[in-house]
C-alpha positions, 0 to 999 in steps of 0.5 A: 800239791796238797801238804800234811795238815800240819807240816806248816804250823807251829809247834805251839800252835793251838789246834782242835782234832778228831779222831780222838783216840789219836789227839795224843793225852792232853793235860793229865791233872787228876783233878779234873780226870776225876770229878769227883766232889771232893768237897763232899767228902771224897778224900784226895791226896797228890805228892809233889812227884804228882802221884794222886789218889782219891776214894769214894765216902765209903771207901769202895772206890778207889782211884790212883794216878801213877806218872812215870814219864820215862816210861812206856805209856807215861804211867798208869790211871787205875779205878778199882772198886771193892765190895767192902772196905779193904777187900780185894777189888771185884773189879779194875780198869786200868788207862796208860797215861796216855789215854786222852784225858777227855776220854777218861773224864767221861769214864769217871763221870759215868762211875760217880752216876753209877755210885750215886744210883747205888747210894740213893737207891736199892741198886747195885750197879757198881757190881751187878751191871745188867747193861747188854754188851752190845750197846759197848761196841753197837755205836762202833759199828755205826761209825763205820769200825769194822768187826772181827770174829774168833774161834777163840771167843774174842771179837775185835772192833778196828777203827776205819783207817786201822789205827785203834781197836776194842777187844771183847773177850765174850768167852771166858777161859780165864778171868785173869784176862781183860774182859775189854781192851782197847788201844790207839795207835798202831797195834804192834806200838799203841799211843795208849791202851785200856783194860777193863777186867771181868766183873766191870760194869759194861755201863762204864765200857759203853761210856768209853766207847761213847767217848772215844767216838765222839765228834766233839773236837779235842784240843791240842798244841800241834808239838802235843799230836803223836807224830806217828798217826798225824797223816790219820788226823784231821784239823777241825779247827785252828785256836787262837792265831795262826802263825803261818798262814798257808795251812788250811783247815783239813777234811776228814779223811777218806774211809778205806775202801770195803772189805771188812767183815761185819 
């Protein structure tokens, strides 16, 4: 009788997991999620509740983290980029906390290239983005997601077994609504949620995506997965010791039958 890839380990049992947008938040240290160079000038500032925040040079970007652990989501990671100083953002993207940081590192590395091209050129990518949205969710498709299209100008890309999604707003009534949403976890109750507001580079929605479908393995103690999606997950590999040895590693699991729309 084959049994749960996790029902006989440990809690604190170390594990690699794919898929990521179900691996569960991993460690939320601003720091790192940032990547920034902060010893080049990029002012960064955490009080003791763990409240972060930290700015480009020129004060254009400005990114803050805001735990709130009793809450749903456990807080919020926010990027928003200025035109001018002080100035209303053009653009914002904001992350639940619990996003995989992973996921989030390589969002934030991809917004310091971007910054760095714009400094050291005549470039403005930061708000004059030329990148076509499909490189966004192209790879999406690839990866075998399927593709839904509205009548009300949204298209939704959903993960093969149901548990995670882009949205694209490609039509645009309003620009107080999201260009881009994206989740983990059951729609009704997601683990995390994305939004990515009209103006954002689709360079850095591209970046989200690359990531959010990478094969790389995330590792997490098995008490850190979400229990919910467990059956969703697979074990790529177990680190360290393994305290009960009758669990093996699990394949992938299977895809769905076809019957999505393309």
């Amino acid at each position: 009788m084959l049994t749960h890839p996790f029902e006989n380990l440990d809690p604190a049992q170390s594990v690699k997991v794919l898929p990521r947008h179900l691996a569960g938040p991993g460690p939320a240290d601003p720091r790192a999620v940032w990547a920034f160079p902060f010893e080049e000038g990029w002012p960064f500032a955490q009080t003791e509740a763990g409240t972060a925040a930290a700015f480009s040079p020129c004060l254009r970007l400005q990114t803050t983290f805001d735990p709130q652990p009793d809450k749903p989501g456990r807080g919020t990671w926010t990027l928003n980029a200025h035109r001018a100083p002080f100035t209303p953002p053009a653009w914002r993207i904001t992350f639940d906390a619990t996003t995989p940081a992973e996921i989030l590192h390589d969002v934030h590395s991809e917004l310091l290239d971007l910054y760095l091209e714009d400094t050291s050129g005549d470039q403005d990518k930061l708000f004059q983005d030329t990148t076509p949205p499909y490189e966004v969710y192209t790879p999406l498709l690839t990866h075998g997601w399927s593709h839904h299209v509205r009548t009300d100008g949204t298209q939704t890309f959903l993960t093969p077994e149901q548990l995670g999604g882009v949205r694209h707003r490609y039509a645009m009534p309003s620009s107080s609504d999201p260009a881009w949403r994206a989740w983990g976890g059951y729609p009704s109750k997601p683990h995390w949620s994305a939004h990515f507001s009209t103006g954002t580079p689709t360079t850095l929605v591209a970046a989200f995506t690359a990531s959010l479908i990478s094969t790389q393995p995330l590792q997490r103690t098995v008490q850190d997965v979400p229990t919910q999606t467990r059956r969703a997950l697979y074990i790529a590999t177990l680190a360290g010791t393994q305290p009960l040895g009758t669990t093996t590693v699990a394949p992938p699991p299977p895809a769905p039958s076809s019957g999505h729309t393309r």
